[in-house]
N, C-alpha and C positions, 0 to 999 in steps of 0.2 A: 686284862687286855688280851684280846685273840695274838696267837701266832702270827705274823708276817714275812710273808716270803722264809720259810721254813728257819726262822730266828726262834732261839727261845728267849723270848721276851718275860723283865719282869712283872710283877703285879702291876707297879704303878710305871709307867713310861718315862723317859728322861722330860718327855715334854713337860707331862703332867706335875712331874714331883718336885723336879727344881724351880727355882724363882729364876727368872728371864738371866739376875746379872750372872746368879754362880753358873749357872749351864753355858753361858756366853765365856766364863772365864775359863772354864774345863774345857770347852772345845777348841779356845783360844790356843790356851796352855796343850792340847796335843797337838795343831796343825804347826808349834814354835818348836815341838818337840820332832816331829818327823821334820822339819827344814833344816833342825841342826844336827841330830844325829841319824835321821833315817828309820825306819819300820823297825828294822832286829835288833836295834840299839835303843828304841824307845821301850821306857818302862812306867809302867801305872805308879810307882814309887815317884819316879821323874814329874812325870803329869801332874799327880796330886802336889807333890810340891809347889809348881811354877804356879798352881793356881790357886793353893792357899785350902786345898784341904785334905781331908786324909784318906788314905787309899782304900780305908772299907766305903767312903762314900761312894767311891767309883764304881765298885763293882758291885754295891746295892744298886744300880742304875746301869750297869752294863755288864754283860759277864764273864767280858776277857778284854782283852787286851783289840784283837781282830775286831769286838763289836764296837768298841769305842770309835778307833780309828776308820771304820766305815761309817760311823754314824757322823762323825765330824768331816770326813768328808764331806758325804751327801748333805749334810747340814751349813753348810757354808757355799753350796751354790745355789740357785736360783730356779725354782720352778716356773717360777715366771708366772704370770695371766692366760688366762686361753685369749688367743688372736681374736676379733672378731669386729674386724672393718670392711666386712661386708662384701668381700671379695676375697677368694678360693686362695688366688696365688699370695696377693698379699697377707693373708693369715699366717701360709705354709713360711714365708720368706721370713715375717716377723718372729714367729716358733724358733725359726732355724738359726738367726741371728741371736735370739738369746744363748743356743745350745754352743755357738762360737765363741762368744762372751764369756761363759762360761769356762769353758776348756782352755781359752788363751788370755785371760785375762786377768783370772783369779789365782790366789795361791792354792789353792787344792787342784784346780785343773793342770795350771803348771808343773804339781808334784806327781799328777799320776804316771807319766809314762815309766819314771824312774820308780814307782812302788807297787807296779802291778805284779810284776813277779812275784813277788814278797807277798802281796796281800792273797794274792789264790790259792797260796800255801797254806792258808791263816785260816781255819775253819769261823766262818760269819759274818768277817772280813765282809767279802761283796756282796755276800747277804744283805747286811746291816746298807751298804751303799745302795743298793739297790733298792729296798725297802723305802729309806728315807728322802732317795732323790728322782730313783729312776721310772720307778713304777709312775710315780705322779707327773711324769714329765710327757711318758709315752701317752698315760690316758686324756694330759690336757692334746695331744697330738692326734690323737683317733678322736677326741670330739670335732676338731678342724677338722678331718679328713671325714667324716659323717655330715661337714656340713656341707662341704665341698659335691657329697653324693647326690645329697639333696638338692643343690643348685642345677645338678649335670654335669660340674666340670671334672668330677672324677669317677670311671665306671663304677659301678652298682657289686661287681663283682672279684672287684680288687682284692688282693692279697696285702690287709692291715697290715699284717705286721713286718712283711717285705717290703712294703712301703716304706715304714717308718725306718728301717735299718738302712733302706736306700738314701734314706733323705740324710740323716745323720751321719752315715757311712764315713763318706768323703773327709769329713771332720775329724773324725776319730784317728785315718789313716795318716793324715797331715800330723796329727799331732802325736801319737804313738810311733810311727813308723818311721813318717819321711824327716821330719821335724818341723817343714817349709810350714811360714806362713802364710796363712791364710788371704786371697786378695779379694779386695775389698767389695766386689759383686759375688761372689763364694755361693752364698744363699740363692742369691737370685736363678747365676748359672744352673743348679742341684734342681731348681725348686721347677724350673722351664727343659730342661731337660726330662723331666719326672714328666711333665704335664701337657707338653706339646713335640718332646719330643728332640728338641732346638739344643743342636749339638755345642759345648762349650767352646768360644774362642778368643781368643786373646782380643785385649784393647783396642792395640791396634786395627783389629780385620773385622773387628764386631760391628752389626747395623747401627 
């Protein structure tokens, strides 16, 4: 299997090699392992335990401690569908509402503000996250915003990938930084601000 996102990856992929329950059970057994004791206190001895198998299996399938736990990250959220209801805004909206879902809804989004430190220490760490969740999240998002160009409703000459960091932005900041929740037009505000311009305002004052 090629390299991804500069992981050394083994011959055969977790995908490939495990059966659907035992890799369900290993990724299980590390996201129960980081909620109870945390990144530097999880141990692949731990993990293989809670899941019932032994710790050379793990690391034939992953090759430390950083790739697992980036892989079961990214493996337990949602890349979701590419949007494609036929209209620009509400593609972008529908994308942006899974990536909120995501971050606030699940327990691996819940975990990261508290394991980001930890994991960028972790050589492969967000590697491995990014590889499994992120890359394929962005590209289902540049095909929306490719189709958007095609229509007209997004210039020809946009900056992809400032785009997608704008769009998502706001999300990440709420939930790493500020902590506040997310209110419940979020996406829409981000997605009409991006695309017309339409400054965000509160409930109360909004058209």
């Amino acid at each position: 299997m090629p390299e991804r996102a500069g992981i050394q990856m083994h011959e055969k992929s977790p995908k490939a090699d495990t059966g659907p329950r035992r890799r369900e059970s290993i990724l299980a057994a590390t996201l129960e392992q980081l909620g109870e004791r945390g990144y530097r206190d999880l141990t692949m001895e731990g993990v293989a335990a809670r899941a019932g198998v032994h710790k050379a299996t793990l690391y034939r399938w992953w090759a430390s401690k950083g790739h697992l736990v980036g892989w079961a990250l990214g493996a337990s959220l949602s890349t979701g569908p590419i949007p494609d209801t036929g209209d620009t805004r509400e593609d972008l909206v529908s994308w942006l509402n899974v990536t909120i879902a995501n971050y606030t809804s699940t327990a691996a989004g819940s975990a990261l503000p508290g394991l980001l430190n930890d994991l960028a220490r972790e050589p492969g760490t967000l590697e491995a996250f990014r590889a499994v969740f992120l890359h394929e999240r962005r590209a289902n998002c540049t095909r929306v915003i490719h189709r958007g160009i095609a229509r007209g409703d997004i210039p020809a000459d946009v900056d992809i990938e400032l785009f997608m960091d704008v769009l998502a932005g706001p999300v990440f900041y709420r939930q790493l930084v500020t902590g506040s929740p997310p209110p419940h037009n979020l996406a829409e505000q981000i997605v009409d601000l991006l695309l017309s311009g339409r400054i965000p305002r509160t409930d109360s004052t909004s058209d």
